[in-house]
N, C-alpha and C positions, 0 to 999 in steps of 0.2 A: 504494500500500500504506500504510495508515494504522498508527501506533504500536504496533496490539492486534493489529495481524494475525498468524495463529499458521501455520498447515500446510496444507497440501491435499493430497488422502489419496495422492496420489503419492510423498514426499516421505518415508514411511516409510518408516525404514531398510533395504533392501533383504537386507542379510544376517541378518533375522529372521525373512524369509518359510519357516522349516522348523517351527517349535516353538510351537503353541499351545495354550492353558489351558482346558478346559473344564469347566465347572459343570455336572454331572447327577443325574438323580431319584437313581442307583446309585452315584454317589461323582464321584471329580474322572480325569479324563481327560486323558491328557498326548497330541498328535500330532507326531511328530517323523519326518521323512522317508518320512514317508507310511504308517505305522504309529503305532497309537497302544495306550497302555500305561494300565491304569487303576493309580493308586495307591494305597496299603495304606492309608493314611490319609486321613480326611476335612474336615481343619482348611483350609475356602479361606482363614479371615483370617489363618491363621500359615504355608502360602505366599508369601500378597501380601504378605508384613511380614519375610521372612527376609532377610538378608544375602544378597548374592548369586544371587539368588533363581534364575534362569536355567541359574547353572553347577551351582547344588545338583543340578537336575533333572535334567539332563545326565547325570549320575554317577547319578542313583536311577534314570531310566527303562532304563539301559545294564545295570541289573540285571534289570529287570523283562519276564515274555516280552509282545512285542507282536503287532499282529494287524493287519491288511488288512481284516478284513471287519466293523469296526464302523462303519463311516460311515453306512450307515440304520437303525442300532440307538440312535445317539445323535440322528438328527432329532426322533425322539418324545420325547426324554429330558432332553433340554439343556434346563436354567435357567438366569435373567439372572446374567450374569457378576459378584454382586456376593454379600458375604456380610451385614459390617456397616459397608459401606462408603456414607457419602452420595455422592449424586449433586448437584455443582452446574457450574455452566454459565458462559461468559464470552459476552457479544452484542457486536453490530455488530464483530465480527473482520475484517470482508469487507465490498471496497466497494460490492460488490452489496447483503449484507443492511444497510449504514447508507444504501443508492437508497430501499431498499425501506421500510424505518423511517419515514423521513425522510417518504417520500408519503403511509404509511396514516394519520401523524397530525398531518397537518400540517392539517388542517380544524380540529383539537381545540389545535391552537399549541405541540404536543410535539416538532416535526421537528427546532427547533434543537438540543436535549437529545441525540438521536442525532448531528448534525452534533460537538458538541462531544465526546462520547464518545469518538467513532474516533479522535481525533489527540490526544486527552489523555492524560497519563502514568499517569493510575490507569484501568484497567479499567474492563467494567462485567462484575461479577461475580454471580450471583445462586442463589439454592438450587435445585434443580431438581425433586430427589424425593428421601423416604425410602428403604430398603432396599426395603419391603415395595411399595412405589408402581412399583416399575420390572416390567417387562414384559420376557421374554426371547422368544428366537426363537420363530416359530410361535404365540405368544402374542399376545392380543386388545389394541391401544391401544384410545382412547378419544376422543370429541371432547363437547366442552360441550354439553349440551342446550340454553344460554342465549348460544350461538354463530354465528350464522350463516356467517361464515369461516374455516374450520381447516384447518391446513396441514401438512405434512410437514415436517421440517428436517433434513438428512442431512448427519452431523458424526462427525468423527473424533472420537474418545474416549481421553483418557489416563489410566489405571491406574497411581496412585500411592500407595507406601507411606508410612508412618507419618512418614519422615522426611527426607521431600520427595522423593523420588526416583523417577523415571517406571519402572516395570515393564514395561509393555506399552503397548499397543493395542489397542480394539473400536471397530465401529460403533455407529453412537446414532441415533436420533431422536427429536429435542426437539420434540414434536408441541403446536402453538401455536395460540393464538384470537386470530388477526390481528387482529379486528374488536374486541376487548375492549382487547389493548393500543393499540389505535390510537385509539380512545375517549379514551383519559387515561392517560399510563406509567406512573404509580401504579396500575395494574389490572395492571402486568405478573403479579407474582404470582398472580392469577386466572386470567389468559391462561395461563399458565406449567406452575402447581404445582398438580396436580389426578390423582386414581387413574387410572393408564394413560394420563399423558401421556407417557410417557419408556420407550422402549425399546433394549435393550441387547443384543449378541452379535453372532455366536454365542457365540466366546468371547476369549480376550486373548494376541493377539500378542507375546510374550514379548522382550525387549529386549534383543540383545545390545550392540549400541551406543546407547543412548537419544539422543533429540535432543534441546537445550539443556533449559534450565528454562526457563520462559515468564514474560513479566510475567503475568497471570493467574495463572497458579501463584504467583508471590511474594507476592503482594498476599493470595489465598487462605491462604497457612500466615502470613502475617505476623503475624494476633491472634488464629487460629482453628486450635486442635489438631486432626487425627484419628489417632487412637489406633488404629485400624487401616485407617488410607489412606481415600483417595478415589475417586473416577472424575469428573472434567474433562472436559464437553464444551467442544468449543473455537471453536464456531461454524460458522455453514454459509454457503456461498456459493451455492449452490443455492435458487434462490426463483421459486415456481413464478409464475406468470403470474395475473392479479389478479382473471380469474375463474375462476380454478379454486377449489375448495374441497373438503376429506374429505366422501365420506357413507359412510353405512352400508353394507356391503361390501365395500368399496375394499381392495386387496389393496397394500400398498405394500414393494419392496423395494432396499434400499439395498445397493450394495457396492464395497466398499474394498480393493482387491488389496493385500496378499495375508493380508486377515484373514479374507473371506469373504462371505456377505451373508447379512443380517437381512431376514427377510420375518414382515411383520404384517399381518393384517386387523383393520380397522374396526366395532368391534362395533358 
């Protein structure tokens, strides 16, 4: 386990698995013990940003009447779990993905960069996607046209508010142009950060016990504000096999008990 290593999607707190957050075309949706509640207001970033955020909820949905039978009323309807929240991302968390790093650029003389990464004290941190860039359930990712290698990357995700503080939980995929960063790391960005590389949900597994803060998160809030939170992927260990690659149709889905799974096709 190298310095950066964060979670694997086991590892989430287990007495959270009842109460989660969902973003829809018709407002914001609370599921709590297997009933979900829709709420009267539709502020997600003053939600992810309240005090307390969890136990507010607790007390509003105890008022509010719930229902059994929305679960295939919100498969059509749910949006990426984000409102004005940046999405960025920490790499080589996992010693699988600093194997895998290591080999695709080691032709180009980038592999030591990854070797050094993993067991240094500062991260490697990077931006991942705008609001408008991220992709939610049932929604279309994307792969480079100017790509021949594209991969899936299936990561926990942490939902954090304004003032460093973990909220929740979703699934992610940080969907990547192997063959672009393994060219020259200075491409990461192109590999990386591109419309419909970055999908998110269903929606966010709400925190009653959060686990630590992470170095990635520190280093993240350390000289960079957000004003209404973030979402942190946290890396994947999951790294598919060297000939595989996305194409056009691929249906890919990830899942993370007990947040749920994100299924996207390959435009």
């Amino acid at each position: 386990m190298g310095s950066n290593e964060i979670y694997s999607g086991d590892e989430v707190p287990p007495d959270t698995r009842r109460m989660i957050l969902y973003r829809t075309s018709t407002g914001i949706v609370v599921r709590k013990d297997d009933r979900f509640h829709r709420l009267p207001h539709p502020d997600w970033d003053e939600i992810l940003n309240r005090e307390h955020t969890r136990e507010r909820l607790v007390d509003e949905v105890g008022a509010l009447p719930g229902s059994a039978a929305l679960p295939e009323l919100l498969e059509h309807q749910l949006l990426p779990p984000v409102g004005r929240q940046e999405v960025w991302a920490a790499g080589v968390t996992y010693h699988r993905s600093r194997s895998a790093r290591v080999a695709e650029s080691r032709d180009a003389g980038g592999g030591s960069f990854y070797d050094r990464v993993y067991d240094a004290e500062r991260p490697e941190i990077f931006p991942k996607a705008t609001p408008e860039r991220v992709v939610g359930h049932l929604g279309e990712i994307r792969i480079r046209a100017d790509s021949r290698w594209s991969v899936p990357e299936p990561e926990l995700c942490l939902a954090i508010n304004a003032r460093s503080e973990i909220v929740g939980y979703t699934v992610g995929d940080d969907v990547s142009s192997r063959d672009i960063e393994g060219e020259n790391p200075l491409y990461l960005p192109q590999a990386k950060f591109y419309d419909g590389a970055c999908a998110l949900g269903p929606g966010i597994l709400l925190s009653a016990e959060p686990l630590p803060t992470t170095t990635p998160m520190e280093h993240l809030f350390r000289e960079t504000s957000f004003p209404n939170g973030c979402i942190l992927m946290t890396g994947t260990g999951v790294v598919p096999d060297d000939s595989f690659t996305l194409m056009s149709g691929d249906v890919v889905r990830i899942t993370i008990p007990p947040i749920g799974t994100l299924e996207n096709r390959v435009a």
